[in-house]
N, C-alpha and C positions, 0 to 999 in steps of 0.2 A: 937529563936527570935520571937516575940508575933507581930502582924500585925501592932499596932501602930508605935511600931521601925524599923520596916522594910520598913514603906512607909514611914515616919519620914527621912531615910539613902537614897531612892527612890528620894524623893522629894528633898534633900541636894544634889545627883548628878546630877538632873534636874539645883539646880542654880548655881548650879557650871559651868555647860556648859551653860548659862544662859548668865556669864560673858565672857564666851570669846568670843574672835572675830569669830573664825571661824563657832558658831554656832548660827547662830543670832534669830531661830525662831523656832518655836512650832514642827515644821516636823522633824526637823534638829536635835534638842533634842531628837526627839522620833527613829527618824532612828539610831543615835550616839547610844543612852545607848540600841537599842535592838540589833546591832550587837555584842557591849560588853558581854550585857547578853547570848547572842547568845552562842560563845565561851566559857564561862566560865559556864554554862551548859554544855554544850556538851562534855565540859572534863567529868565532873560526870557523864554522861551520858554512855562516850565510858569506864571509869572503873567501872560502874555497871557491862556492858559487860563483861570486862574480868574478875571479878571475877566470876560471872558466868559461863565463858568458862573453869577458872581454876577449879571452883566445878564439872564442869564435864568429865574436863580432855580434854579438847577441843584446839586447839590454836585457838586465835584469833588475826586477822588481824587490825590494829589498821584503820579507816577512815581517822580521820588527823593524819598525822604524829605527832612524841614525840614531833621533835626542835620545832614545832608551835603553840603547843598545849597549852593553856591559861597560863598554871603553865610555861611554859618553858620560859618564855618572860614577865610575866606582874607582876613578882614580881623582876624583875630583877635589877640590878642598871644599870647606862651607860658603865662601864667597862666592865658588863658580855654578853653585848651585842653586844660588840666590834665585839667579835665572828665571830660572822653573816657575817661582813663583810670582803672585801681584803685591804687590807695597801692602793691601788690606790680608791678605794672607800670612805676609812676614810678621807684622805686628799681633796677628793672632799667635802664631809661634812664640813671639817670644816675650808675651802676655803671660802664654803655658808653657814657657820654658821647655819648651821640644825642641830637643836636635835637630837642624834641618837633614840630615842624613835619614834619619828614621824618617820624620815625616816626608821627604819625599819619596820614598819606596815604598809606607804605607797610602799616600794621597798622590802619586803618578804613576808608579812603576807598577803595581797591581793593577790599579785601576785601568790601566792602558791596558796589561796584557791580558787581562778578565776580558775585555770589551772587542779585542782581534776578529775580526771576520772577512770574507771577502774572497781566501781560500783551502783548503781542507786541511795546510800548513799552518795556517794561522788560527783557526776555527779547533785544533787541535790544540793549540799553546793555550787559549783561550781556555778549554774545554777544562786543563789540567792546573792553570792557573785556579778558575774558578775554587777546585775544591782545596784549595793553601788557604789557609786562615790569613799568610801574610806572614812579615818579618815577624820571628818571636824575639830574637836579643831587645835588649833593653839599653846597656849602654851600647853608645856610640862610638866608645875607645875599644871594646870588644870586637863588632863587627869592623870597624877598619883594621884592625888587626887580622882576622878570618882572612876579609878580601885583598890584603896586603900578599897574606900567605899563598892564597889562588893567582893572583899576579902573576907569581915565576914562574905558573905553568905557562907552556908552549904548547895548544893544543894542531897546532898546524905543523909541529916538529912530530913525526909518526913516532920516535921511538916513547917520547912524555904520552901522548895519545895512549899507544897501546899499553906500557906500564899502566899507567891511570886505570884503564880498564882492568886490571888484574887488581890492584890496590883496592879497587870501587870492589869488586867481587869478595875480597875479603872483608872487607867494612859491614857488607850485608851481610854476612852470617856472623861475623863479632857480633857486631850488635843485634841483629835478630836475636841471635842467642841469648844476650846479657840482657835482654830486651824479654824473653822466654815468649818470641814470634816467629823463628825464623822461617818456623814451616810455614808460613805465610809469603814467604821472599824467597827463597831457597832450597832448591833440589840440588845435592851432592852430585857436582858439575862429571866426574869422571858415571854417574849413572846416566845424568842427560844423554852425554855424547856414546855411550854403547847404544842408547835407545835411537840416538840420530842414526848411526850406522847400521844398525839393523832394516828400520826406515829406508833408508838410504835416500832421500830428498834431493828431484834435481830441477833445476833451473826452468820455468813454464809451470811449475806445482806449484797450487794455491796452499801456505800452511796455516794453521788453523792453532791457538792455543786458548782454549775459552775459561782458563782459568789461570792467567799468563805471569802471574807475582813482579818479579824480577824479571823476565822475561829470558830465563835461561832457556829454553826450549828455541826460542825465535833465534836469541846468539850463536846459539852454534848451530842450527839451521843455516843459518848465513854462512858462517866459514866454512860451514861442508859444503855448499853449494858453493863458494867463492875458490876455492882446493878440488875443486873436483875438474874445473879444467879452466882454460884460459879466458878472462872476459871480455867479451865486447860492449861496444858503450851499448847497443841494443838490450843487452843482460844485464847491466849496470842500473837501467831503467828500469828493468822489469823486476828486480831484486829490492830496489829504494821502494819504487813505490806501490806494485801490483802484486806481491809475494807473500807479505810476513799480514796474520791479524793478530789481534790479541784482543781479548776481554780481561778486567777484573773488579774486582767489586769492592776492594777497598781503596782511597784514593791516596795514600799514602802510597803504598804497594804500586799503583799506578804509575805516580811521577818516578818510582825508582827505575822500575820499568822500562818508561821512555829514555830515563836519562841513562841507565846500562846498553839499551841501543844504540843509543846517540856515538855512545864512548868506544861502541865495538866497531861502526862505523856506519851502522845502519840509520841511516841520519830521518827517512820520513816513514816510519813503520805505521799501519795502520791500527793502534789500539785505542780503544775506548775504556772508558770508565762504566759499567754495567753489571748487575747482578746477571750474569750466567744463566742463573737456575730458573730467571722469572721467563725467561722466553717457553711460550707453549711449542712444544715441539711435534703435537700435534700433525701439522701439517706445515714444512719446512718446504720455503722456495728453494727452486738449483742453485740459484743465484748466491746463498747462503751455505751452501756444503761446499767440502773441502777435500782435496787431493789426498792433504795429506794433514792430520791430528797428533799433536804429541802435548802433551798434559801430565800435572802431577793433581789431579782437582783435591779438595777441602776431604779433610775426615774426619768424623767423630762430631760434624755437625748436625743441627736440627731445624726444617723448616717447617713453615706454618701451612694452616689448609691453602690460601693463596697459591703457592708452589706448588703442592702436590696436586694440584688441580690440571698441571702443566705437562702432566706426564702421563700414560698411558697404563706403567704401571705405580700408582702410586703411594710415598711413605717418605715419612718426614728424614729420612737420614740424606744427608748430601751426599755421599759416597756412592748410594745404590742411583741418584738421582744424575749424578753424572756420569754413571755409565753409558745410561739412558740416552741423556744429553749427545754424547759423543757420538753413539752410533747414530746419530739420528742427523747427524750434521759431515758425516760421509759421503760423498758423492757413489757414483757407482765406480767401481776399481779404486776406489779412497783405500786407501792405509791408515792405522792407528795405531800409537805405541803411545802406551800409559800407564801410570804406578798404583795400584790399587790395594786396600788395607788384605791382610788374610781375609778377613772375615767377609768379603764379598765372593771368596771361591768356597770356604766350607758352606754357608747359610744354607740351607734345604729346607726352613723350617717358616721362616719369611715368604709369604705369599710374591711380595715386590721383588725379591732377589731369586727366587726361582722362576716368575716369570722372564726377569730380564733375563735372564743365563739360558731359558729355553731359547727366547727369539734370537740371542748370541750366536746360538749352536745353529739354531736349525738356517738362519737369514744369511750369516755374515760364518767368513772362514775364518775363526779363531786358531790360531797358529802354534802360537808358542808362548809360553809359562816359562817365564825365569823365576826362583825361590828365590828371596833376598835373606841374610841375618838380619836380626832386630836392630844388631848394630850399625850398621848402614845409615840408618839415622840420625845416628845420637848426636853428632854433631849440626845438627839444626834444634833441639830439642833443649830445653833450659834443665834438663834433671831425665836420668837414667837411660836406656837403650833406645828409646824413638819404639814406631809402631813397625810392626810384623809386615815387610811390603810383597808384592810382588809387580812382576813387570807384564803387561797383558800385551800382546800384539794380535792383531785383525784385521780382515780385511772384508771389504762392499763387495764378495765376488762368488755368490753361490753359498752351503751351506758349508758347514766345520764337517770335514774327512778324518782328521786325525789331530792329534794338538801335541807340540814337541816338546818337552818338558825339560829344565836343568835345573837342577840342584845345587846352585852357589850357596846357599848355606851350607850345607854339608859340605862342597869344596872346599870351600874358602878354611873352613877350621882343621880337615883332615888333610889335604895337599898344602895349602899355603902356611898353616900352622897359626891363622891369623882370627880374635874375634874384635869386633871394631869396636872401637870408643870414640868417644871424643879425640882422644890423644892418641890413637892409632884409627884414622880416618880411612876407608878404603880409597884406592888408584886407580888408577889406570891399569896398570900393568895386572892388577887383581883378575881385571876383566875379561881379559886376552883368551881365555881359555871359554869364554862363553860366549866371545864372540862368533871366535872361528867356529866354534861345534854350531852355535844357531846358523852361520850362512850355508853349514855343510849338510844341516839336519843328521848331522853324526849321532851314533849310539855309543854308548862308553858308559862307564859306573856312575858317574853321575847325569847321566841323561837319558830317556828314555821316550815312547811314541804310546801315546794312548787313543787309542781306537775312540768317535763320538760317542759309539754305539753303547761302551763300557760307560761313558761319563752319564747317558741318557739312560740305565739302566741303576747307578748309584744315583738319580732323584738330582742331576746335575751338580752334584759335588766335585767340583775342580780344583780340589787340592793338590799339590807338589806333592806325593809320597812316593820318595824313591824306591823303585822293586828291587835294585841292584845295591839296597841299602841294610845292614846286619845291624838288627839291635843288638846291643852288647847289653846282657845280667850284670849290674855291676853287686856285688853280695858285701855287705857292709862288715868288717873286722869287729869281730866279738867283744872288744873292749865298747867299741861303739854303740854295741844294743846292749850292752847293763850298764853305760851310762847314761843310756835314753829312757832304759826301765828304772834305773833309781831316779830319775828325775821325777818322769810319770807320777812314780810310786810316794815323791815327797808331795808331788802337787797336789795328790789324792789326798794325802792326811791332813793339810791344811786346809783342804774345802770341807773335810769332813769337822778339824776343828771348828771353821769358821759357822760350818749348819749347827753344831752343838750349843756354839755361843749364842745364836740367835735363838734357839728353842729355848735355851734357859733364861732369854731376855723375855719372851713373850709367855712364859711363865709367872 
């Protein structure tokens, strides 16, 4: 199936569950059709398995059982379904005139995969089940329709597979967006993969995303390590199951999560459902740090004394709190590449943000400052340009010598001739130029080397200000300042009418 038919059939069970009652909104759609997909993956997924176990003559153990399993139920009709339930059960159904289709996905099909344990596979389905409320449609001509539609995928055909996976990635930022969450789901994939490459992540690295949304960081994690050389089934292993973790703390954002995994082919990733922020960081086992960190964490958020009790230096903003977080979950020679708001490189004036950027400088090598435009965003953002980013890379290896700094803002608008929106999203290609200069630590007009010694002497202010940068006087055309002074000058006389009317009222 060719990408336009697939998002074409995507989009057709979007309004399907559009129309009915029970799913009235942007989440609720997006939760609905990804635990569908969920399932109906995950069969293809557990009979890759076992034809593999039979090529080697293996048994295997099935995850979900056969009766629950997508095929077993969702092409079914209402007689064959009958099954499922006792004669004292049917007549309660249809006492309450309940569908047995709903009712048996609300009273088996949850309940089953809520209850899963036994192994870290299952215990995991379990984990993510739990936080679904359950089927929301209402009628039962709706959702057979949906799973009619899911049907004609072939998730065991790679080319349906990987379209899907690209389809799935756009769904999450439409709807994030129309949704006004995306920053919740969604880092602008051509910044992920510059931050993977700079990284550079190989195969035996533990990676680490404690704030994992969508789990774009972990995706193409994967594919750079999967491209990066030939696999043996030994790396096969160690990539499924010993490789990828993820945290996140909402549980929407969770299942999309797994199931963006699933779809890219990373079938048993290790994520949980967890607030991040609440771990005391205090005093972190080895066992717990990681090779290698790449993150876009929360901004603009606020935690309670509970969290900030968790950190060393502490303040209720989530931003300066996972900075914290990160470095502190670095092993020794750990990596870290992550997106952080401007305003945790200017702050000087915050107790919590000047200590954290001390023990940054003085503990860990911070390397390189990419400047982002504001618009770089905008396309996760429900309204105007997104937040002012930058790109932080570090590393667990001695103190910051020097920090390399580039300027894609300023690139991007005076070489590329480009400011981003919505409807001009930045590329790939945009990136090329800050690639190559970060692996080369090249100097040029837009990049330059700043000494710690300078950062530690400006009160740790680690803003992007390019040296090799000319402010341009722009002097405004004379017609322009008498028609800002007659403006002025009218606005004046109407405040003064308006003070006169009032003295003559209070007269």
């Amino acid at each position: 199936m060719n990408r336009k038919d697939l998002a074409n059939k995507i989009w057709s069970a979007c309004d399907i569950m559009r129309r009915d009652d029970g799913t009235t909104g942007i989440l609720e759609y997006m939760e609905q059709l990804s635990w569908l997909i969920f399932l109906k993956v995950f069969e293809d997924v557990e009979k890759r398995e076992e034809d593999k176990a039979l090529f080697e003559e293996k048994q295997y153990f099935p995850i979900i059982d056969l009766s629950y399993r997508w095929s077993a139920w969702s092409a079914k009709d209402d007689r064959e379904l009958e099954r499922y339930f006792e004669e004292g059960e049917l007549r309660s159904l249809r006492q309450r005139n309940e569908h047995i289709l709903i009712a048996f996905i609300d009273t088996k099909v949850f309940p089953y995969l809520q209850s899963l344990k036994g192994s870290p596979e299952k215990e995991r389905i379990a984990s993510l089940f739990q936080e679904i409320r359950g089927n929301r449609m209402k009628s039962p001509y709706n959702l057979r329709d949906v799973i009619t539609l899911l049907n004609e995928f072939d998730f065991n055909n790679a080319k349906d597979s990987h379209v899907l996976s690209q389809v799935y990635e756009e769904l999450l930022l439409r709807m994030g967006r129309e949704g006004g969450v995306a920053g919740e789901f969604y880092t602008p994939r051509p910044i992920v993969r510059l931050m993977v490459k700079i990284i550079n992540p190989k195969i035996g690295d533990r990676v680490l995303d404690p704030f994992c949304g969508s789990c774009g960081f972990i995706v193409e994690s994967f594919n750079h390590m999967r491209e990066s050389k030939e696999i043996l089934i030994e790396d096969y292993e160690t990539l499924q199951k010993k490789t990828f973790y993820g945290q996140e703390k909402k549980p929407l954002a969770c299942l999309i999560g797994v199931m963006n995994t699933i779809l890219h082919g990373l079938l048993t990733p290790n994520i949980i459902r967890d607030n991040t922020l609440e771990k005391n960081i205090r005093n972190i086992p080895e066992t717990e740090r990681f090779d290698i960190v790449l993150t876009n964490p929360p901004f603009g958020g606020k935690e309670g004394k509970h969290i900030k009790q968790n950190f060393p230096y502490p303040s209720s903003k989530t931003e300066i709190l996972a900075l914290q977080h990160v470095m502190k979950r670095l092993k020794r020679d750990g990596s870290c590449g992550m997106v952080i708001p401007e305003g945790i490189l200017f702050n000087t004036s915050e107790k919590s943000f000047v200590s954290t950027k001390k023990d940054l400088i003085e503990n860990y090598s911070l390397y390189t400052i990419i400047s982002l435009p504001s618009g770089v965003f905008a396309n996760v953002t429900s309204s105007g340009q997104g937040p002012k980013t930058n790109l932080l890379f570090f590393e667990k290896t001695g103190s910051t010598k020097e920090i390399w700094y580039y300027d894609f803002a300023g690139y991007s608008e005076a070489v590329l001739g480009k400011k981003y929106t919505k409807a001009n999203p930045v590329l790939d290609e945009d990136l090329k130029d800050a690639l190559e200069k970060s692996l080369k630590r090249e100097i040029s007009e837009w990049s330059w080397i700043a000494p710690a010694k300078e950062i530690i002497e400006n009160g740790f202010d680690l803003t992007a200000r390019n040296p090799n940068k000319k402010e341009e006087v722009k002097f405004r055309e004379l017609s322009e300042i008498l028609a800002s002074l007659g403006e002025k000058e009218e606005n004046i006389e109407k405040i003064i009418e308006e003070l006169k009317s009032i003295i003559d009222i209070r007269r």
